[in-house]
C-alpha positions as CSV (number, residue, x, y, z in Angstrom):
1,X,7.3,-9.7,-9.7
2,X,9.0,-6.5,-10.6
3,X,7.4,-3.1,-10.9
4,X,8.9,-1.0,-13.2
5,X,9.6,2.6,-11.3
6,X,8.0,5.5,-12.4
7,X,7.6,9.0,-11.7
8,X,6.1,9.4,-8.4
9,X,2.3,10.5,-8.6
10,X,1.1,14.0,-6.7
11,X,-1.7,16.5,-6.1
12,X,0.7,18.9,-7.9
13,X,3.1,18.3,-10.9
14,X,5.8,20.4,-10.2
15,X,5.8,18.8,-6.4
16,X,8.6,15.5,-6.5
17,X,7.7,13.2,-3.4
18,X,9.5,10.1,-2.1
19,X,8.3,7.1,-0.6
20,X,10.0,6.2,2.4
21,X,8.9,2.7,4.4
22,X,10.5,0.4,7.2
23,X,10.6,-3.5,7.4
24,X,7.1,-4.2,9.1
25,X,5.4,-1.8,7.1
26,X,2.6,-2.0,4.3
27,X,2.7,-1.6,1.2
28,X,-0.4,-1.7,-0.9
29,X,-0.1,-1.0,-5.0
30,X,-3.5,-0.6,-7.4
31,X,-3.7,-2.1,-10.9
32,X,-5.4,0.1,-13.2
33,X,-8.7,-2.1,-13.0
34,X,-8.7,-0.8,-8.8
35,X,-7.6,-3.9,-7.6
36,X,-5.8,-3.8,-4.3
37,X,-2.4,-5.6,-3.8
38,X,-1.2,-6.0,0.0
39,X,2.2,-7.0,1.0
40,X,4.6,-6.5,4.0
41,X,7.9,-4.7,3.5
42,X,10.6,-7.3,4.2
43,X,13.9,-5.4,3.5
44,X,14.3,-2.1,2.3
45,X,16.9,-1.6,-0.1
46,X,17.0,1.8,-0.6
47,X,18.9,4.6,1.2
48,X,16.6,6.2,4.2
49,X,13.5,3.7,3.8
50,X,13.3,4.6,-0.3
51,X,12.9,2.2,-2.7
52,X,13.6,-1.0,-3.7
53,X,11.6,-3.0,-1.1
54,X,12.0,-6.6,-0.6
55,X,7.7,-7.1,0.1
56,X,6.0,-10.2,0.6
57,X,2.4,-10.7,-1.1
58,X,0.0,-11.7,1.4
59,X,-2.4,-13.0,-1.5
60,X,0.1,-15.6,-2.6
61,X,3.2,-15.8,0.1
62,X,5.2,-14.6,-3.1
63,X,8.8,-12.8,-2.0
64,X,9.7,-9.7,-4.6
65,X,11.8,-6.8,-5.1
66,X,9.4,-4.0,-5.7
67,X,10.0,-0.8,-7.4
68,X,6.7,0.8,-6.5
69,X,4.6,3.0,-8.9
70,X,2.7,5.9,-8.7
71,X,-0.7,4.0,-7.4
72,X,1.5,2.3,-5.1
73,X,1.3,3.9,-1.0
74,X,3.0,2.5,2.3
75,X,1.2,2.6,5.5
76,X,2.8,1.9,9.0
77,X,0.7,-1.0,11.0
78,X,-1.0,1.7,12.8
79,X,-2.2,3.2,9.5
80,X,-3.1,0.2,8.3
81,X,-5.2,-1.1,11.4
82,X,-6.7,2.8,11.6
83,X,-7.9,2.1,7.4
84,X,-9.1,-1.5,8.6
85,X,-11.3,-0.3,11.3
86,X,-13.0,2.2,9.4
87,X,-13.8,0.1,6.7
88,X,-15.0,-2.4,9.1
89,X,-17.1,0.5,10.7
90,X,-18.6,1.4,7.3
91,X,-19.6,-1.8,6.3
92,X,-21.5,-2.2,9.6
93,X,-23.0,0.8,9.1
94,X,-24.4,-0.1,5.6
95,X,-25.6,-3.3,6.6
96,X,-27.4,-1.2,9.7
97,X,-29.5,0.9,7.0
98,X,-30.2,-2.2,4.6
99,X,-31.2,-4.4,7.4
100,X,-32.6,-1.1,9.2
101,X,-31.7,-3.2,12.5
């Protein structure tokens, strides 16, 4: 799979950012429906961690050069293990008030 690059998405308009990643990293791109997409940066291709990134899908084991987009984000494994236990900490919670154990 290939992602077509586009402009790179921020609060403000005027603002350009650049996505910057290392092998071992996350990155995780959004279809417009809100569906998550996870894979681990392989390779990065780029000069100083900018894109292409060589990512591997973890929902198929599929290998692709990836020109992010602008719903696209890269998180370290310490972000990524940060976002997973608070997830993990809100879902307990909910289940706490529906079960009201």
């Amino acid at each position: 799979m290939l992602i077509v690059p586009e402009q790179n998405c921020t609060e403000d308009p005027q603002e350009e950012t650049t996505m910057r990643a290392r092998p071992g990293d996350w990155l995780l791109d959004t279809d417009q429906a809100g569906h998550v997409r996870q894979g681990r940066v392989e390779e990065v291709r780029g000069p100083d961690g900018a894109p292409p990134y060589l990512v591997r899908w973890i929902e198929d084991d599929h290998r692709a050069l990836v020109f992010p987009g602008p719903r696209a984000s890269v998180l370290t494994p310490d972000d990524l293990d940060r976002r997973d236990a608070e997830t993990a900490e809100r879902v307990l919670r909910a289940q706490t008030e529906i079960t009201g154990r």
